[in-house]
C-alpha positions as CSV (number, residue, x, y, z in Angstrom):
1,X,-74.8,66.3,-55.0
2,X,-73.5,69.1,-52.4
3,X,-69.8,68.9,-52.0
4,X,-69.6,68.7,-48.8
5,X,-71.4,65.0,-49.0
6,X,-69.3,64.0,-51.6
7,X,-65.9,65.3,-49.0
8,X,-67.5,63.4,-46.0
9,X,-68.2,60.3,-48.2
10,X,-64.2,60.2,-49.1
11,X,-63.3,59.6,-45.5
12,X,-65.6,56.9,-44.9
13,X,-63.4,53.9,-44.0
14,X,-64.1,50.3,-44.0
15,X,-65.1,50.2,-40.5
16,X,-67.1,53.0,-40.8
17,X,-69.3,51.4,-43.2
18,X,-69.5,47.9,-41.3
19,X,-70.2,50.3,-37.7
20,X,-73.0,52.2,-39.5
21,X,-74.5,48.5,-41.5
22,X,-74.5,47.0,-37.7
23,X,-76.5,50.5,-36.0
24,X,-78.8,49.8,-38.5
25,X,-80.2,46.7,-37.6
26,X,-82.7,47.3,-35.0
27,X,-85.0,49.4,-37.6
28,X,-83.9,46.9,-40.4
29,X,-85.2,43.8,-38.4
30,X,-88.3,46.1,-37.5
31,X,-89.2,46.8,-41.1
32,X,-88.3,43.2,-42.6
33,X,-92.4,42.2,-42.4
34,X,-92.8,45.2,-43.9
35,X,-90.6,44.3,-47.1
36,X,-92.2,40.5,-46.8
37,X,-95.7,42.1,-47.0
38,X,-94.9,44.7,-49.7
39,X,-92.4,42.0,-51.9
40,X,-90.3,44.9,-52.0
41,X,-87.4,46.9,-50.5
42,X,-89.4,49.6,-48.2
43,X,-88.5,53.7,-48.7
44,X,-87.6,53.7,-45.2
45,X,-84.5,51.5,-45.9
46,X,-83.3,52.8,-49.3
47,X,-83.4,56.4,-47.5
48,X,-81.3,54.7,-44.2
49,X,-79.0,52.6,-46.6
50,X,-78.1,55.9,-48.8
51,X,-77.4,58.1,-45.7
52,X,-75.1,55.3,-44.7
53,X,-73.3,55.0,-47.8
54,X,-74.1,51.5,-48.2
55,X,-75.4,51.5,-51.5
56,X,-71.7,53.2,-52.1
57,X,-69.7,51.1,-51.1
58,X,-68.1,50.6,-54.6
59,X,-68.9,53.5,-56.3
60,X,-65.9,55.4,-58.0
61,X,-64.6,58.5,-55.3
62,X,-64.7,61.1,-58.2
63,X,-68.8,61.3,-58.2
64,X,-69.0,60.9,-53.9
65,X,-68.5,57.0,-54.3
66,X,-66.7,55.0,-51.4
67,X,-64.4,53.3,-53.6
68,X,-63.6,50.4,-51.0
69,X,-62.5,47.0,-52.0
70,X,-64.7,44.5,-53.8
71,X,-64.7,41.7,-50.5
72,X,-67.5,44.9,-48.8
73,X,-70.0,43.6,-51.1
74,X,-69.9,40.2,-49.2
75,X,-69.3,42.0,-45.7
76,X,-71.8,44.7,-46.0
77,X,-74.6,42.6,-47.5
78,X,-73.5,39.7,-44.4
79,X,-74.3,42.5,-41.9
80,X,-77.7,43.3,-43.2
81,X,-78.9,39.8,-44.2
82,X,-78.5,38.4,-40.6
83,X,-81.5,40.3,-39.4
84,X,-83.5,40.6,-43.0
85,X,-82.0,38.6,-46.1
86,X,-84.1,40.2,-48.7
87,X,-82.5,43.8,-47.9
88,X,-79.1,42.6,-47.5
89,X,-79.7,41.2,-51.6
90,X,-81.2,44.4,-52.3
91,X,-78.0,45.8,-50.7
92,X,-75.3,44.0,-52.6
93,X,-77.1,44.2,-56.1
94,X,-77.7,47.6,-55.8
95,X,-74.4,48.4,-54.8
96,X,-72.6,46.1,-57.6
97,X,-74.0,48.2,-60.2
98,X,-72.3,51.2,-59.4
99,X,-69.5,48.9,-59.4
100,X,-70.1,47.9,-62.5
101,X,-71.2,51.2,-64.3
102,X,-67.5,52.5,-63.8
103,X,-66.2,50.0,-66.3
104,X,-68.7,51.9,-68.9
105,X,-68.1,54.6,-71.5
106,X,-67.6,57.8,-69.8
107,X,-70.8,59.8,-71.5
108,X,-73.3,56.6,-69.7
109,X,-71.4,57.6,-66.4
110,X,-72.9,61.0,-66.9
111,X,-76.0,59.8,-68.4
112,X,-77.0,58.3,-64.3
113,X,-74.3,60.3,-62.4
114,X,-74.4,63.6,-63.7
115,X,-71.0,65.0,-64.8
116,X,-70.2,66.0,-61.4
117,X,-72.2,63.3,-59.0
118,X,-75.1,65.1,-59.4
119,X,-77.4,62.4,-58.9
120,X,-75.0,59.9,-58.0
121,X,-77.5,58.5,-55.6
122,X,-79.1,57.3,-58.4
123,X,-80.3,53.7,-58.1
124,X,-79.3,50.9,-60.8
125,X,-81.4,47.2,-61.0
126,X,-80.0,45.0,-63.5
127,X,-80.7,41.7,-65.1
128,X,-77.3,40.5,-66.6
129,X,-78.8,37.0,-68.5
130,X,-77.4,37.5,-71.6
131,X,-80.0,35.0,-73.6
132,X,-82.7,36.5,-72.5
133,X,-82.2,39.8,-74.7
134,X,-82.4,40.1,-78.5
135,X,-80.5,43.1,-80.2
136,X,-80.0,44.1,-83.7
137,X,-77.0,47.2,-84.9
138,X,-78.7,50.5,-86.2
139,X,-77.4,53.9,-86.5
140,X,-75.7,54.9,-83.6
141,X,-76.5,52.3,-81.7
142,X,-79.0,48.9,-81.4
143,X,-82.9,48.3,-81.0
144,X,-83.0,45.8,-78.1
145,X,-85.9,43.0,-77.3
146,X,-87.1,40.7,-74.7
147,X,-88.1,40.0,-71.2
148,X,-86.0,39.8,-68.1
149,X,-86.4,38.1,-64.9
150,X,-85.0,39.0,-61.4
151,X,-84.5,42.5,-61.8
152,X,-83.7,42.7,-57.9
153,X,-84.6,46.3,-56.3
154,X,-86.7,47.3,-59.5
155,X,-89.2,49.7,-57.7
156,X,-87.0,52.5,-56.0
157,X,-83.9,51.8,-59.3
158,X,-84.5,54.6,-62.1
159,X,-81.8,52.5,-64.4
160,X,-81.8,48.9,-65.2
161,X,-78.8,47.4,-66.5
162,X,-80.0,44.1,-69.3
163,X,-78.0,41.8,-70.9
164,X,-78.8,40.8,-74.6
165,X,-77.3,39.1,-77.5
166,X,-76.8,41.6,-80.2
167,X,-77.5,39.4,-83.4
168,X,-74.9,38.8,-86.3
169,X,-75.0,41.0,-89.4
170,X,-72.4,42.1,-92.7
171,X,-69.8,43.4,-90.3
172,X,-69.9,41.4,-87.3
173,X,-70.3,37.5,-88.3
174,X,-70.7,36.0,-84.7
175,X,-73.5,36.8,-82.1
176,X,-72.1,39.2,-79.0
177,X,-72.8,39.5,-75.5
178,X,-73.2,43.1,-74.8
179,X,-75.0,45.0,-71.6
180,X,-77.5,47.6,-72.1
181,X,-78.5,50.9,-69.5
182,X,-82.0,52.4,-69.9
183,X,-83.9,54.4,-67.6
184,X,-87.1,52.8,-66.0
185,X,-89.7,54.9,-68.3
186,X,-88.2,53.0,-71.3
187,X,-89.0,49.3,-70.4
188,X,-92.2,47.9,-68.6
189,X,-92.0,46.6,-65.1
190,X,-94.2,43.3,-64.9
191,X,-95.2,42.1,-61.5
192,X,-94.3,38.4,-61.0
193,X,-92.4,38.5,-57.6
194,X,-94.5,36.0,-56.0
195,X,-92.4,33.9,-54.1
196,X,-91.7,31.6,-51.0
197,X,-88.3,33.4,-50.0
198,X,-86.6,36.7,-50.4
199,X,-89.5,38.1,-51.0
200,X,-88.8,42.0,-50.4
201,X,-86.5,41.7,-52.6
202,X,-88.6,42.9,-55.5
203,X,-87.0,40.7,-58.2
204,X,-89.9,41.4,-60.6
205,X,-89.6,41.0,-64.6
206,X,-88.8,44.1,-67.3
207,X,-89.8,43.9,-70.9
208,X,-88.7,46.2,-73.9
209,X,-89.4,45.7,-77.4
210,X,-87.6,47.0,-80.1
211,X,-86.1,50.0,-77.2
212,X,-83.1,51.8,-79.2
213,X,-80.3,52.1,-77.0
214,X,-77.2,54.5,-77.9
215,X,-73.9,52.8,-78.4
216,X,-72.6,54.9,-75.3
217,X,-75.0,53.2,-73.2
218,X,-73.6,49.7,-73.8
219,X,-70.8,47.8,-72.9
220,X,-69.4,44.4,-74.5
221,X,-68.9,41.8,-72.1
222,X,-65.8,40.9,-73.2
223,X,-64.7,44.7,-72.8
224,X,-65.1,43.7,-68.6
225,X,-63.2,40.4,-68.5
226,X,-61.1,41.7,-66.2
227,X,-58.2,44.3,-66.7
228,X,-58.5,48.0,-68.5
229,X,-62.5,49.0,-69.5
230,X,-63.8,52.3,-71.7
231,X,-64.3,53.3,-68.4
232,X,-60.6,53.2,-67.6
233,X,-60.2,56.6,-68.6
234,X,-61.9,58.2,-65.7
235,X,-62.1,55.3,-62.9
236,X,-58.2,54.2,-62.8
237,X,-58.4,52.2,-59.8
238,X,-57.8,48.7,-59.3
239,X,-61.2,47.8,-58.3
240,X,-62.4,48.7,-61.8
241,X,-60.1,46.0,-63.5
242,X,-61.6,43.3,-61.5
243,X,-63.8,41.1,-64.3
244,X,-67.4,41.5,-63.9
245,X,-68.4,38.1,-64.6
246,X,-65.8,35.6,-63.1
247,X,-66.0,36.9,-59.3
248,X,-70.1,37.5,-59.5
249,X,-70.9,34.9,-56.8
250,X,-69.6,37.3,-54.6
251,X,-72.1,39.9,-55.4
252,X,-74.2,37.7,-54.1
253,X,-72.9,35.1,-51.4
254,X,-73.0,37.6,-48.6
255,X,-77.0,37.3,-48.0
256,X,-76.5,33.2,-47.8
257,X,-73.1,33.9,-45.6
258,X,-75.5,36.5,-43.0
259,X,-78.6,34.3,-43.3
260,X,-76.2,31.6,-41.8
261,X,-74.3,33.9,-39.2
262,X,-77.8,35.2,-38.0
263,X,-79.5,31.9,-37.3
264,X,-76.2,30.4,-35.7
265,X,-76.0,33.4,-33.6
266,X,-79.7,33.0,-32.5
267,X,-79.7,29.3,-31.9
268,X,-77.0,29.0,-29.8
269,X,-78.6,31.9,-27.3
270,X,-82.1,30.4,-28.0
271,X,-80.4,27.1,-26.9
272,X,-78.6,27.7,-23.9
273,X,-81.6,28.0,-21.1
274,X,-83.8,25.7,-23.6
275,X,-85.5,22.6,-22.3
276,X,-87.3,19.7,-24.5
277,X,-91.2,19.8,-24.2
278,X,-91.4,16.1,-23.5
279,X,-88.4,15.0,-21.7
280,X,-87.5,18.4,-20.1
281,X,-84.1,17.4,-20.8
282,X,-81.9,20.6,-21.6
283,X,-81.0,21.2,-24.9
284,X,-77.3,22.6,-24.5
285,X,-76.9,18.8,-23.1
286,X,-77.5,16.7,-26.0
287,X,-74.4,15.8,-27.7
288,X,-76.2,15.8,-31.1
289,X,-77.0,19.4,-30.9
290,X,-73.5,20.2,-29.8
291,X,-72.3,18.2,-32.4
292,X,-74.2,19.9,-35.2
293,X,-73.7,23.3,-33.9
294,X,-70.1,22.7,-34.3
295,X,-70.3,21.4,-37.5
296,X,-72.5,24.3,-38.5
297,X,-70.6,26.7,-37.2
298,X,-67.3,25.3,-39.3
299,X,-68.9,25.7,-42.1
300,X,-69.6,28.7,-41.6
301,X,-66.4,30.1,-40.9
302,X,-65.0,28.3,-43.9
303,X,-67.5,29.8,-46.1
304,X,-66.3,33.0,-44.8
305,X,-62.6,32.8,-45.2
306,X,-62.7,31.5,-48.7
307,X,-65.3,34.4,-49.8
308,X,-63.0,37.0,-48.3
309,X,-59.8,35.2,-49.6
310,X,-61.5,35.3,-53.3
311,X,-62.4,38.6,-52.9
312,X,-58.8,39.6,-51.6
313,X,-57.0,37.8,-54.9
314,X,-59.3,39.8,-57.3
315,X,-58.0,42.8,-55.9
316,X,-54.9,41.9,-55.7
317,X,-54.7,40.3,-59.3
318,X,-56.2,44.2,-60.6
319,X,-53.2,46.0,-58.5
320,X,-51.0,43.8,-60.3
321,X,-52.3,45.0,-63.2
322,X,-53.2,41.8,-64.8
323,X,-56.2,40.0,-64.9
324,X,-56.9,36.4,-63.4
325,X,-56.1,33.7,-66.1
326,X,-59.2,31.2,-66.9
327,X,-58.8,28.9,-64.4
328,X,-58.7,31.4,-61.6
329,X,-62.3,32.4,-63.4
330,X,-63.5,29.3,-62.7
331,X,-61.8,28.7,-59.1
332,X,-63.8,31.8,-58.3
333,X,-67.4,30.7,-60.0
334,X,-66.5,26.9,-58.3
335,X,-66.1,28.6,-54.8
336,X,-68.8,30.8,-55.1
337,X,-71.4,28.1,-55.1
338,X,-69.4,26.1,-52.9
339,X,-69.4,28.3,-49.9
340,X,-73.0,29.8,-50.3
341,X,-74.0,25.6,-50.6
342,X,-72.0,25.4,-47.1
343,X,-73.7,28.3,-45.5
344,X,-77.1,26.5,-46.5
345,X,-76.2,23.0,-45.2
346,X,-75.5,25.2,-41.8
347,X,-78.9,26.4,-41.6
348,X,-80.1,23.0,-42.7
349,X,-78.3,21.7,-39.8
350,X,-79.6,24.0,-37.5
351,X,-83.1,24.0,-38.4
352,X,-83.4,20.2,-38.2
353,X,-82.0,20.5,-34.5
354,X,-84.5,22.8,-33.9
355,X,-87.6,20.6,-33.5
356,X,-91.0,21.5,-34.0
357,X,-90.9,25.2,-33.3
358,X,-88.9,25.9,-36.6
359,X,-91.8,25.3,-38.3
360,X,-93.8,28.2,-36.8
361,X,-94.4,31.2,-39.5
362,X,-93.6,33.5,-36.5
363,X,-90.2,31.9,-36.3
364,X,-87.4,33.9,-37.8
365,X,-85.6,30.4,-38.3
366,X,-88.7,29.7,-40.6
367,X,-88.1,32.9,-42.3
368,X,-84.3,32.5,-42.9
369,X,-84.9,28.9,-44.1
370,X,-87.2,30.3,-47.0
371,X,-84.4,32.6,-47.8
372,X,-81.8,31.1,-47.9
373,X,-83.1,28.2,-50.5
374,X,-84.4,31.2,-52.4
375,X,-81.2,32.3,-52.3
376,X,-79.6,28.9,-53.8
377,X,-81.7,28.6,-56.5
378,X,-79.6,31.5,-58.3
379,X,-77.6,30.0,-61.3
380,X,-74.6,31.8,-59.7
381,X,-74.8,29.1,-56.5
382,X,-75.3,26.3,-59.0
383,X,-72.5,24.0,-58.1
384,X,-73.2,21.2,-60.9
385,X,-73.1,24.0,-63.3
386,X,-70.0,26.0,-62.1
387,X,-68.4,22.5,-60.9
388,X,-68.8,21.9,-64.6
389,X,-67.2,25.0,-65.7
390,X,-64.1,24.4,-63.7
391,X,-63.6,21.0,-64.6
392,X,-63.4,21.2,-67.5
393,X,-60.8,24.1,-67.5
394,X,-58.8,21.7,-65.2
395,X,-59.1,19.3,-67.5
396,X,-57.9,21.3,-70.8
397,X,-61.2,20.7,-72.4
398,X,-61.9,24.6,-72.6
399,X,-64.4,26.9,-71.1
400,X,-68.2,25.8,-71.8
401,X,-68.6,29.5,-70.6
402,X,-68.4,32.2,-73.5
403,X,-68.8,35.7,-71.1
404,X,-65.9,34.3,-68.3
């Protein structure tokens, strides 16, 4: 990477960022057929979202990163996914996995970044679902198994980041959950991304079998809980002490959070000079539409605080030092699903006050409907299963959630 990218890039505020997501939306909301059409992320925005530094947001400043604070995956992926949901995903995975590759050993660092940035605009998918990977300890590493889904942003990612469960053996009598880092030309990419929402986003399967991976490429997941990681040693900062797997919802919540800030934005212009096909009544005048914009809008807002306030605690939690205790974990899985459940009872809302021309394909409401259920079906927005989680931590009956 030339030096004088990697000086501009440590500038780059907050604002900056957000100013340069925003000017992108025009040719973002021009292309998001395109990335329907192709189930993928198009070339044209992975080249416009690296020039911006979005994919950056979190990467450490030592290789050209941004190094901002954790709450930009939720604002930067919000900006993007009000205009085209399955690039504001692609977005915020993308970027978490920089993120991420800072809590690893030093020598996998180098392994994607080069030792100097190099190729620090390397791109990183990832499919964290621990279960769904088999591993077994050789020399110098493990031989890892098995089949991944929603690897989100596969095509234009040379790495893929897979969780696995590295099986017991002499030395180690219980099962571990550890994260593995191969390039692309070591696993094969399987094409099932056939979907009704967030299409573009690519989320297609990976398989390996029997793929050795070195011990440097791997990380345990209990080495990311939260607080120092073997990648402490280069990336000091705070945001690299934040745990990996209790704040994840928020890798994730800002394409549900724009989905809902796009279509509220929409249907209240659409609305105003609006009149009813069979009554020619105007629409701004029925009380039920005000009533559910407002309630829409609420919950909106509330889903938007308490991401941002979550966000705000893991930081400041990691500056402390310390890392959050286990019910925090939970508060922040629980909340999580909560909000991005709010931001899809807003759409719900709207789209039922919309009548019958939500249901037109051509409809972007149509669109962002799709999307945003897509969205929801993720485990991570779950809330019977994180509602679980949490109450029984309030409870005292103990985590039924090994990796948190």
């Amino acid at each position: 990477m030339d030096q004088s990218i990697v000086s501009e890039k440590i500038t780059v505020t907050r604002e900056d960022v957000l100013a340069r997501a925003r000017a992108l939306l025009p040719v973002v909301t021009e292309r998001s057929e395109k990335a329907t059409e192709e189930r993928r992320l198009p070339e044209e925005n992975v080249r416009d979202f690296l020039d911006a530094g979005l994919f950056q947001i979190l990467q450490p400043k030592r290789v050209g990163g941004l190094e901002l604070d954790f709450g930009m995956l939720v604002e930067v992926s919000a900006v993007i996914s009000s205009v085209c949901a399955s690039s504001g995903w692609n977005v915020s995975n993308i970027a978490s996995h920089h993120w991420m590759l800072a809590m690893w050993p030093k020598e996998a660092q180098d392994a994607v970044w080069g030792k100097n940035g190099e190729t620090a605009d390397t791109l990183i998918c990832a499919s964290v679902i621990f279960p769904a990977g088999r591993a077994k300890r050789v020399d110098g590493g493990y031989l890892l198994s098995g089949r991944w889904p929603f690897c989100s942003g596969i095509d234009p990612s040379e790495w893929n980041m897979l969780g696995g469960m590295v099986e017991p053996d002499d030395d180690h009598p219980k099962k571990e959950a550890r994260m593995f880092l191969m390039r692309k030309s070591e696993h094969e990419v399987i094409d099932t991304w056939f979907t009704s929402g967030l299409q573009g986003t690519g989320s297609k399967d990976s398989a390996a079998d029997e793929v050795f991976v070195p011990e440097h490429m791997t990380v345990a997941a209990d080495d990311v809980k939260g607080g120092p990681t073997p990648g402490s040693i280069v990336n000091p900062g705070a945001l690299y002490q934040v745990p990996v797997i209790a704040p994840f919802p928020y890798v994730l919540t800002g394409t549900p959070l724009g989905i809902a800030e796009g279509v509220y934005q929409n249907y209240v212009e659409g609305m105003k000079a609006r009149t009813a096909n069979y009554t020619g009544a105007r629409i701004a005048d029925l009380q039920n539409v005000q009533i559910k914009v407002a309630e829409a809008g609420a919950a909106i807002d509330a889903a938007r605080m308490m991401m941002l306030a979550d966000c705000d605690l893991s930081m400041e939690i990691a500056r402390r030092g310390e890392a959050p205790d286990l019910e925090t974990k939970a508060k922040f899985r629980r909340n999580g699903a909560y909000t991005a459940n709010l931001c899809v009872e807003a759409v719900n809302k709207l789209y039922q006050a919309s009548g019958g021309g939500g249901i037109y394909t051509c409809n972007p409401l149509a669109r962002a409907f799709r999307d945003i259920h897509a969205a929801r079906a993720h485990i991570a927005f779950n809330m019977d299963v994180a509602g679980t989680t949490f109450g029984r931590i309030a409870f005292g009956l103990g985590s039924d959630n090994a990796v948190l």
